[in-house]
C-alpha positions as CSV (number, residue, x, y, z in Angstrom):
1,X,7.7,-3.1,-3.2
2,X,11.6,-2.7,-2.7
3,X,13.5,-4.1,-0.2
4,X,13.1,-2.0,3.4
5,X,16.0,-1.7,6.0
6,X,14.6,-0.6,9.2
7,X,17.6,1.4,10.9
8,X,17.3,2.4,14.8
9,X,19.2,5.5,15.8
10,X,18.7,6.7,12.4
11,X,19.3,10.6,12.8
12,X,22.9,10.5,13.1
13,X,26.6,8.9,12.7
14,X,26.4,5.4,11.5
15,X,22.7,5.3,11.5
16,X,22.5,8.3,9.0
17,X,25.3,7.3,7.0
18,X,23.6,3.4,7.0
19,X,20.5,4.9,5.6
20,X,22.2,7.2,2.7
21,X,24.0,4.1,2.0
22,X,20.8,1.9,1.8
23,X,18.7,4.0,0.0
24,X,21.2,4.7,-2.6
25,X,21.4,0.7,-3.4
26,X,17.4,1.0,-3.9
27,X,15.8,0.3,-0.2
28,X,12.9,1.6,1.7
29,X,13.5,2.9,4.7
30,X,12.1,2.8,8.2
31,X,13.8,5.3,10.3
32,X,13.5,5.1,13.5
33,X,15.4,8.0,16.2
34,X,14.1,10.3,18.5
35,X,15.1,13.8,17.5
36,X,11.7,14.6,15.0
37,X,13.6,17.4,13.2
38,X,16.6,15.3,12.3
39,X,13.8,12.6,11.3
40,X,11.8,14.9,9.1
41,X,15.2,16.6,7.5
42,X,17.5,13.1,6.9
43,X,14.2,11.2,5.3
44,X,13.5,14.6,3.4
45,X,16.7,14.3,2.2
46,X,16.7,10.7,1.1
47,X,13.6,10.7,-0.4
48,X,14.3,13.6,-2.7
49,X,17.7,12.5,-3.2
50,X,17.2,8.3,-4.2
51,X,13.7,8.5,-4.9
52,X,12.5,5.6,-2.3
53,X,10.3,5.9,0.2
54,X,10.8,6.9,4.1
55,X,8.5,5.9,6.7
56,X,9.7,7.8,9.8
57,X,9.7,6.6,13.4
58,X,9.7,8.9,16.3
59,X,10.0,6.8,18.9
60,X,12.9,5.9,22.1
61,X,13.7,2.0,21.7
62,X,13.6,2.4,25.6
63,X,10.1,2.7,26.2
64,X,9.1,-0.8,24.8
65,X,4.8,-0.3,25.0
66,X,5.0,3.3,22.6
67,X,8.1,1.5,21.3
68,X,5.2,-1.8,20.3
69,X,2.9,0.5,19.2
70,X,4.3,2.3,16.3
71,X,6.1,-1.0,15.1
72,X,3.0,-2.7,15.0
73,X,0.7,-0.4,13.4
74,X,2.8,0.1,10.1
75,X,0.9,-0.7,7.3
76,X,1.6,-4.8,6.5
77,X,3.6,-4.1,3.4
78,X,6.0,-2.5,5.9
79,X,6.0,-5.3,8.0
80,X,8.1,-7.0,5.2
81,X,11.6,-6.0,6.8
82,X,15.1,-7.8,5.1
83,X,17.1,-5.8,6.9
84,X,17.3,-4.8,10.6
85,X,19.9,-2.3,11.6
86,X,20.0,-2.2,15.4
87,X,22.5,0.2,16.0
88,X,20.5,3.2,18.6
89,X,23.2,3.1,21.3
90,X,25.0,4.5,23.9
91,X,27.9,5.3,26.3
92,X,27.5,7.9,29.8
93,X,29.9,8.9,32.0
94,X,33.7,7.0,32.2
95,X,33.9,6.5,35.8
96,X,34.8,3.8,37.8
97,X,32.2,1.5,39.4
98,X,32.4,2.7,43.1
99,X,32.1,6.1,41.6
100,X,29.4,5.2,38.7
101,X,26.0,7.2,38.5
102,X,23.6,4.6,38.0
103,X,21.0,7.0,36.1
104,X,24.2,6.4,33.6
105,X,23.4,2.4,34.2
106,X,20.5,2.6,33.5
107,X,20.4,4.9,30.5
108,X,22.6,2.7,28.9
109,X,21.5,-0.8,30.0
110,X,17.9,-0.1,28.4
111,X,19.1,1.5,25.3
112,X,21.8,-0.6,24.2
113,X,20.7,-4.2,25.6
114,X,16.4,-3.7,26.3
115,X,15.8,-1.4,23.3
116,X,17.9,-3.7,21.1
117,X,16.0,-6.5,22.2
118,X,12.0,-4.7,21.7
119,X,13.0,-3.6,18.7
120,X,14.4,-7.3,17.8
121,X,11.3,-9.1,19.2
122,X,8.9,-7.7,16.9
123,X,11.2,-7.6,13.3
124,X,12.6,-10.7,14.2
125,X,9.1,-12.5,14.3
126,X,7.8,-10.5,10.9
127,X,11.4,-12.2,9.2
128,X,10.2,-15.4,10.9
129,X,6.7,-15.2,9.0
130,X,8.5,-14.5,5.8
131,X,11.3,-16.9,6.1
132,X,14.3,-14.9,5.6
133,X,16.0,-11.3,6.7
134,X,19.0,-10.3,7.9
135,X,20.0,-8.6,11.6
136,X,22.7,-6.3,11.7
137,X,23.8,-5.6,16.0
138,X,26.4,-2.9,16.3
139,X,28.7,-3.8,19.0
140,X,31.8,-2.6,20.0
141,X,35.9,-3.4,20.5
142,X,34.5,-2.8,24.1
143,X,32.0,-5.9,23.7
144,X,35.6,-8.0,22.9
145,X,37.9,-6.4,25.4
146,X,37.1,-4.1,28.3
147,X,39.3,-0.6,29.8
148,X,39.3,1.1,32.8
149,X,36.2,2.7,33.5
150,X,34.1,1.4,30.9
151,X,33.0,-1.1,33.2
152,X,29.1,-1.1,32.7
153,X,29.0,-0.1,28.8
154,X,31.8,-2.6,28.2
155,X,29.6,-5.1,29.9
156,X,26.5,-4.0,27.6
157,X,28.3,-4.2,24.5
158,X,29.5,-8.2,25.7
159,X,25.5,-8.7,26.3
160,X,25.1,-7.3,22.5
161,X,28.2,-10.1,21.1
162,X,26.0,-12.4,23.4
163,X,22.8,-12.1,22.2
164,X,24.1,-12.1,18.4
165,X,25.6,-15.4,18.8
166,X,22.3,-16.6,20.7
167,X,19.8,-14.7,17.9
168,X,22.4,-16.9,15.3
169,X,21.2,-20.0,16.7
170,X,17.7,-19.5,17.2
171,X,16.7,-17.9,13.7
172,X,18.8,-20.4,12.0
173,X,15.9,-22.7,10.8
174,X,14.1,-19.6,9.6
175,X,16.8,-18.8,7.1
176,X,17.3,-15.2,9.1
177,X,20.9,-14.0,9.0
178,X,22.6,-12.4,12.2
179,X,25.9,-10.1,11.7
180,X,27.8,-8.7,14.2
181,X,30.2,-5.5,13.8
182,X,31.8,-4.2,16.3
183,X,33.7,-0.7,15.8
184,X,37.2,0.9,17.0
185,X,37.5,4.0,17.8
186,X,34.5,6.2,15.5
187,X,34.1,9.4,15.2
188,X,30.5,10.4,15.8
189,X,28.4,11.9,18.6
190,X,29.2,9.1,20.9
191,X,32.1,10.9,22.7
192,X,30.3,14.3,23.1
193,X,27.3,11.9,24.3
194,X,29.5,9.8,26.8
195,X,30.9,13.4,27.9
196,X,27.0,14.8,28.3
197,X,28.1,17.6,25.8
198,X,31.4,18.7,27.0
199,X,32.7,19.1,22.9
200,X,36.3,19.8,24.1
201,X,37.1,16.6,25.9
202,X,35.2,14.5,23.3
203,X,37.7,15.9,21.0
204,X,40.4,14.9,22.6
205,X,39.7,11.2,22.4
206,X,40.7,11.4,19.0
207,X,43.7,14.0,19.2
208,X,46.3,12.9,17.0
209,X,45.0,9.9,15.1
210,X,42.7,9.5,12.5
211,X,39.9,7.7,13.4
212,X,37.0,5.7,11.5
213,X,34.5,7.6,10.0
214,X,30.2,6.6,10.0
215,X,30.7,5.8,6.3
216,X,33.4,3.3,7.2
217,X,31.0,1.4,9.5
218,X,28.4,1.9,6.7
219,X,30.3,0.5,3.9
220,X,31.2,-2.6,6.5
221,X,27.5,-3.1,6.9
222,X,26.8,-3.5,3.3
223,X,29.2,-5.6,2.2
224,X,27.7,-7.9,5.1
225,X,24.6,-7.4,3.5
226,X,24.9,-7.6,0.0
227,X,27.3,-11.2,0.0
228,X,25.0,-13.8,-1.8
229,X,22.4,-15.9,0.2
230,X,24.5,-19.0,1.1
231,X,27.3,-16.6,2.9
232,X,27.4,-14.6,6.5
233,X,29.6,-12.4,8.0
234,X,28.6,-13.5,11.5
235,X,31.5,-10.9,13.0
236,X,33.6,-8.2,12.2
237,X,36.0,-6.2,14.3
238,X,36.7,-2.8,12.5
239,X,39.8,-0.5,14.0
240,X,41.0,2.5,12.5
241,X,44.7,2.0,11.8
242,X,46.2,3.8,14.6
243,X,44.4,1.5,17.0
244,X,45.6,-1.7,18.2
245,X,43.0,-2.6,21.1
246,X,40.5,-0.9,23.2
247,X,43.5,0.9,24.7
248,X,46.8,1.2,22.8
249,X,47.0,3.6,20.0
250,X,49.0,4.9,17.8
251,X,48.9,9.3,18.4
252,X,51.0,11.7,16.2
């Protein structure tokens, strides 16, 4: 069987653009998302397009016992994962913290820190079986820095740096490779998701600059993936030009 990248959040943005990428370099795929139309049309796509094979994933990396069972009832030649993408992630609301909704806390403390750590329980222990794999985490510039109002996804995205350089240590004596990348300012659906679908003021975060595109992050991701055995990228900090830090930029 080919190699298999399982990628979370695999409908859209850099999840999409990770799995075009993949299964254009000759990977399986295990999509994983929970929008089944998305599901059905991306590994559609990919299947007709690269010739590989999709297994798809509905499934919310929140809700860790449905979350369990789909993972674990893959066939075993699934089980064989080299590459684990986690990027399904998050941001609600930019408030500050007297004025935070913590529904918003919560939504974004179980996808991005609990749902990253289900779905890394049970790959991590299949890589551990077969003595090698490699975990990609997506971070963030606001898991190295934090800005005003960002307060508790700042603080998630830290947790995610965290637990790469913790995951680095304990899977080293399985020969299991952790990466971390950590993007600038992206343009996906993660501003109209922060802004709970208000397209105008998600647009305006990137008025004036050009920022980095899902194939950028993509491209980052396989070049981690595809240096030979005895290398790691253990972190990378991606910005689009016109960005500086979590804060300054650079607007025309």
């Amino acid at each position: 069987m080919s190699k298999i990248a399982l990628i979370t959040g695999a409908t859209s943005g850099i999840g999409a653009a990770c799995a075009h990428l993949f299964a254009a370099e000759g990977y399986n795929l295990i999509l994983l998302g929970r929008r089944e139309q998305l599901l059905t049309t991306i590994g559609k796509q990919l299947e007709d397009k690269y010739a590989v094979e999709v297994k798809r994933i509905l499934a919310d990396v929140r809700d860790q016992e449905d979350l369990s069972y789909r993972l674990e009832t893959l066939p075993a030649p699934w089980k064989k994962v080299n590459v684990l993408i986690n990027n399904a992630g998050l941001s609600q609301g930019l408030d500050p913290i007297d004025k935070g909704n913590t529904d918003d806390w919560d939504t974004m403390i179980d996808t991005n820190v609990k749902g990253l750590l289900y779905v890394t329980r049970i790959v991590s222990a299949w890589m551990v079986a077969q003595k090698s794999g490699h975990i990609i985490n997506i971070g963030s510039i606001a898991g190295k820095e934090v800005y005003p109002n960002g307060n508790v996804y700042c603080a998630t995205k830290y947790a995610v740096d965290a637990l790469s350089k913790s995951m680095r240590i304990d899977l080293l004596p399985h020969g299991i490779k952790v990466t971390a990348i950590n993007p600038g300012m992206v343009e996906t659906e993660f501003s109209k998701v922060r802004f709970k679908g208000d397209e105008t003021r998600a647009k305006k975060v990137y008025d004036g600059l050009e920022p980095l595109a899902a194939n950028d992050i993509a491209d980052a991701i396989w070049f981690a993936v595809s240096r030979p055995a005895h290398v790691n990228i253990n972190d990378m900090l991606i910005m689009p030009a016109a960005q500086a830090t979590a804060t300054i930029v650079e607007r025309k």
